[in-house]
C-alpha positions, 0 to 999 in steps of 0.5 A, a space after each residue: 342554831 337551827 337551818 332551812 332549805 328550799 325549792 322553787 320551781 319557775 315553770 310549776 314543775 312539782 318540787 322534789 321532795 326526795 331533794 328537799 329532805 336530802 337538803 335538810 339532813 345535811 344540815 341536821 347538825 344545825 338543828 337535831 330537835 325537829 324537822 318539818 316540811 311544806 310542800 305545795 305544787 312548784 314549792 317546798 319549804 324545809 326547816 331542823 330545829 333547835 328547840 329554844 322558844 315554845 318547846 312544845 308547839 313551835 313546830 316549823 313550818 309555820 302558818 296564818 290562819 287559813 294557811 295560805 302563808 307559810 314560814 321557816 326562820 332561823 334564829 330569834 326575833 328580840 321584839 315578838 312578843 311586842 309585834 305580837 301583842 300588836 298584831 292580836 289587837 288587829 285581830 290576828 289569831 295565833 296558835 302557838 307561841 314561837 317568836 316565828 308565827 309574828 312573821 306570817 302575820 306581819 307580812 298579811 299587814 305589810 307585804 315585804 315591809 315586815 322586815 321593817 318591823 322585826 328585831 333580831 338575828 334572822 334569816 327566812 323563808 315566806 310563802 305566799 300561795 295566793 301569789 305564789 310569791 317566795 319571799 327570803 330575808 336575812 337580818 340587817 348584820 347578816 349574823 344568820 347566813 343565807 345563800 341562793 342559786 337560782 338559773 332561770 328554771 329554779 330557785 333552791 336557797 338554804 343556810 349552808 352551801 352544802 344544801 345547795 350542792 344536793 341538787 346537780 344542777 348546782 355547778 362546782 365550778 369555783 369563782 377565782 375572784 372569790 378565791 382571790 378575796 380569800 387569800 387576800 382578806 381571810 374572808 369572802 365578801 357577799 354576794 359572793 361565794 366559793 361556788 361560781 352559781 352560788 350567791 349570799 343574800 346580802 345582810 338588810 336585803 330580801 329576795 322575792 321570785 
């Protein structure tokens, strides 16, 4: 199944790591094989593991070759190994085998169009230092959640809302429409969620800050 989590300070405020691995272990049912970090001045990326492609050296955060874009993703891209076969041909160098390294090297082809280009249930995390560009997405069905809060001083996104909540500044004031939606249609329609300052990322979309 697999989660990830991340931070992203807006003014360079070094992220919190404390924070960051308290985000992970809440979601460590999602993932119990692996965990893996990156952290970079106002950014930080974490990733559980549920082990199911390269067993061996799939290990997440995932990089490019000078590493300078770093990924998480939860779930699995159907068409890696044909984007793959593609990319080496170009001249991409990979070093593992986990469908997830196609998403750095897609986006040093195509920026924020990568997305266009994968197949699957997905939802990731893509940092680009040399912009320092954080890129989210989740696949066109929406079948890998992915929920945000973001308040004008930062940016913290994670597979389940509980990853959210691990930081204070997270208000638990409740959105009635959203709970009015649930009454109503047993579900609540993205963006919205049961917290007030805390959004889905809607199905076939991506975020950058």
């Amino acid at each position: 199944m697999c989660g990830i989590c991340g931070i992203m300070n807006k003014h360079d405020e070094p992220a919190n790591r404390q924070l960051l691995q308290k985000m992970c272990d809440v979601i460590r049912h999602r993932g119990p094989d692996d965990e893996g970090y990156f952290i970079r001045k106002n950014v930080g990326l974490g990733m559980r593991r549920l082990s199911i492609i390269d067993l061996s050296t799939g290990h997440q955060p995932i990089h490019n070759e000078d590493e300078t874009i770093w990924v998480v993703q939860n779930g699995e891209i159907y068409n890696f190994q044909q984007v793959r076969n593609s990319l080496e041909k170009r001249g991409h160098r990979f070093y593992t085998k986990t469908d997830t390294e196609v998403i750095v090297h897609l986006y040093e082809e195509y920026g924020e169009d990568c997305v266009r280009h994968l197949r699957g249930m997905f939802a990731f995390a893509l940092y680009d230092s040399k912009l320092n560009r954080l890129m989210i997405a989740r696949d066109r069905i929406g079948i890998k959640p992915l929920y945000y809060f973001e308040n004008g001083e930062k940016l913290l996104f994670g597979s389940e809302i509980k990853c959210l909540l691990q930081d204070p500044a997270v208000s638990l004031e409740m959105d009635l429409d959203a709970v009015d939606s649930y009454l109503t249609l047993l579900y609540i329609p993205a963006p919205q969620s049961i917290f007030k300052e805390i959004k889905k990322l809607l199905p076939g979309h991506y975020l950058i800050i």
